[in-house]
Each structure stands twice: as C-alpha cells, then as structure tokens.
N, C-alpha and C positions, 0 to 999 in steps of 0.2 A: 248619781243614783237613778235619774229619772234615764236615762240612755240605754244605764243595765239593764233597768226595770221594760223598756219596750223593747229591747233588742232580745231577751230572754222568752219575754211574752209573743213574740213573733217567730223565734225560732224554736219553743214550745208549741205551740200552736201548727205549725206548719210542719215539723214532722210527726206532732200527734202521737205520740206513743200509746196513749191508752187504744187506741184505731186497731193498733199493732197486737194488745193481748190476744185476742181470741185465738191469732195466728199462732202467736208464743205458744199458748197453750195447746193447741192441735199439733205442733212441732213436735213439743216435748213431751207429752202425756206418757209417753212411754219412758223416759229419764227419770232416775232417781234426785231427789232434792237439791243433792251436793252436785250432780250432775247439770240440773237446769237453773241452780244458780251460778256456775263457772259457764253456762251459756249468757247468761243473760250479763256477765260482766265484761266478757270478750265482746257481746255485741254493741256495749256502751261505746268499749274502748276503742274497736273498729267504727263506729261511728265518731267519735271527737279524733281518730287521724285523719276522718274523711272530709272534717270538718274546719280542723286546723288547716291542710291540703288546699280544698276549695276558696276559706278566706286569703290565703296567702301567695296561691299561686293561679289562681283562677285566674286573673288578670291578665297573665300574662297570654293564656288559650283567647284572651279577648283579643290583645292586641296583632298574635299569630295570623288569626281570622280575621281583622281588620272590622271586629265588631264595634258596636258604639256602645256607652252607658245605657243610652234613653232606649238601645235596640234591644238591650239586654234584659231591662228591668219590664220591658213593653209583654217580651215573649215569657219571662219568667211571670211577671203579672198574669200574665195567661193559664200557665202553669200552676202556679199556684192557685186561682180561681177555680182552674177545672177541679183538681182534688177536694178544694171546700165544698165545691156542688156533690162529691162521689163519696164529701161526708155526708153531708144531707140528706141524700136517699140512698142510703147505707148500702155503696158499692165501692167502699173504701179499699177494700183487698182487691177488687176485679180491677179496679182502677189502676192499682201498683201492679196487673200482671200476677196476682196470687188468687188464681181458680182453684175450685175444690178438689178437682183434678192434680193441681201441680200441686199441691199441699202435698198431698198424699205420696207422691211422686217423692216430694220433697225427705218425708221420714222413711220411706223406703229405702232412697239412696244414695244420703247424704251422712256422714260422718261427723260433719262439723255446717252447721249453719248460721254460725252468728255473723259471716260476712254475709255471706247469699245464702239467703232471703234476706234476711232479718234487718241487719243492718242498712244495705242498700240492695231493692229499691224500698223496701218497706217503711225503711224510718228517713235515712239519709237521701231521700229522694229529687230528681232535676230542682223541683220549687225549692228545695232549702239549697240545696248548692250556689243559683241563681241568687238567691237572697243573699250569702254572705260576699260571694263578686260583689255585689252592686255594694253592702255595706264598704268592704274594703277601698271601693274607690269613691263612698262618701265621708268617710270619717279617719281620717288622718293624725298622724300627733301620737306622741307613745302611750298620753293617759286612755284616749279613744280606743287604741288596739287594746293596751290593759283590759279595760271594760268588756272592751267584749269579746275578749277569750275567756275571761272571767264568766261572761254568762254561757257560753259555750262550753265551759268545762261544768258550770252548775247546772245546764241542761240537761247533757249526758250522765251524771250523777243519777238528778230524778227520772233518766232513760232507766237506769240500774236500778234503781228501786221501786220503778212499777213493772220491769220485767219481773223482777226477782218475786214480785208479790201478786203475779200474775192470776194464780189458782185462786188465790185470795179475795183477789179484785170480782175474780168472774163469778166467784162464790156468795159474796155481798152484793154485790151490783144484780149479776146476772146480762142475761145478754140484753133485755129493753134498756136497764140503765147504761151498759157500755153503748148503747146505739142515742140513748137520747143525749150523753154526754158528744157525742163523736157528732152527734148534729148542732150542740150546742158553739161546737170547736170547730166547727165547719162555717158555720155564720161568721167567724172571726176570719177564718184564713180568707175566706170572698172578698171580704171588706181589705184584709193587707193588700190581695191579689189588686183590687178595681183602687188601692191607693198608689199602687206600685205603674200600673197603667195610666192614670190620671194625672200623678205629677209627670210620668215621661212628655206626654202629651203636651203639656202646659209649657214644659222647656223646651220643647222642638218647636210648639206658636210662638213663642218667646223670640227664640234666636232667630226662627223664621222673621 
C-alpha cells in the first residue's frame, strides 16, 4: 500500500492534471457535453498507453543509448524540477509548449486532440516518462509491477474525471484557485525532482 500510495502520489503530482484544465477547457469550449467528455476519456486512455509504453519498454531506449540509471533519473530530476518551478509562477502551459497562440491554432485545426496536445506534452510529459523508466528499473518482482500499474491505471482514471469535470472545476475554483492548487502541486514535484537528483548523486559518490 504505502508503494501504491507514493508511486500514485508522484505520478499525480508530476503530470498534474488539474495544470491541464484551463487548456481542456479553451480546447473544447466549443464541443458539446457528449462531445468533450469522449475527449477527455480518449485523452486518459492515450495517456495510460503512453504510460504503460514508457514503464515497460523505456529501458530498453536506455540501454540502445547506452544511458545509465543515475543519468537518467539525474536529467529527468531536472525535468521534472523545471516543470514544478513553471507550476509555481504559473507558466505551466508555456512551459509544455502550449502558447496562447498554439491554443487557438490548436481549435482551429485540429479534429481530434486528446493525443496532441492533451495528452502528450501536456499531461504525459518527458518528467513522468522519465520517472516510470527509472521506477521500472527500480522495483522488480511481479507484486511491484502489480502496484504500479495499479496506480497507473487509478491515475489516468482521476486523469478522466477532472477532465470530464473540467467546466465544473473552473467554475468553483475559478482560475486563482486552479493557480494556487497548481502552485501547491509544484512545491511537491521540486521536492520529487531535487529527490530524484540527490539520491542519483549519493549512488555515483557511492560507487565512486
């Protein structure tokens, strides 16, 4: 439980979906109901292949490249740091590449967007890809993988139902509270990012 419970909490945290409504909602404003919820369950669902994808075969882009764990979790620590700081001072869309410009660009001439944008770079972005590599080649054993597909697939769940509740969310919230949540959720991904870089560090003085 306690594995699920961090493994969920970090892969939460680091795609950040609630980040992602405002987008959702600019996307879709123009879709009907039945319309923007068959977006938002395609976007789950293209996000847990990409998810599934990255824990399982990621490793192997590792070994292609002749990359290391500590190198990986070093740069992905990076990566996901940068984003926690782009929650912080609420540049979380310019940060993924999603300018007010491409938004717009985006409903004009796009048919379907729950892969791109939405899904990747906005939700399934480099730092969560990165983070489940590194999981998969720390947690071994078939109850380990259990686990955390398990929260991988309850992630993308709660991906589906704050898309789906998107209008909703913006409506009660409004945009201070999605920015003061999105700063709250930023202070966390920092702290995964500077934990992800810290232990690499300590294993490289280690071996060294």
């Amino acid at each position: 439980m306690e594995l699920f419970i961090m493994i969920f909490g970090a892969l939460f945290s680091v795609m950040n979906p609630l980040g992602t409504v405002p987008v959702f909602v600019s996307l879709t404003i123009e879709n009907t109901k039945l319309e923007q919820n068959k977006i938002a369950l395609w976007t789950s669902l293209n996000v847990l292949i990409i998810l599934v994808i990255s824990f399982f075969f990621g490793k192997f882009i590792l070994s292609f490249f002749g990359i290391s764990l500590n190198a990986l979790k070093i740069a992905g620590g990076l990566i996901i740091a940068s984003s926690g700081f782009a929650l912080l001072t609420g540049e979380f869309s310019k940060h993924k590449g999603m300018k007010k410009d491409k938004v717009q660009k985006d409903i004009n001439s796009r048919s379907e967007i729950s892969l791109t944008p939405l899904a990747i770079p906005m939700i399934a972005g480099p730092g969560t890809i990165s983070l489940l590599i590194t999981y998969n080649q720390e947690y071994s054993g078939t109850n380990n993988i259990l686990i955390i597909l398990g929260a991988i697939l309850v992630s993308t769940f709660f991906i589906y139902l704050i898309l789906k509740s998107s209008f909703y969310i913006v409506k009660a919230l409004g945009a201070s509270g999605i920015n003061a949540l999105s700063r709250i959720i930023g202070f966390i991904v920092i702290a995964i990012g500077v934990e992800f870089i810290s232990s690499s560090l300590i294993s490289i003085f280690n071996i060294g």
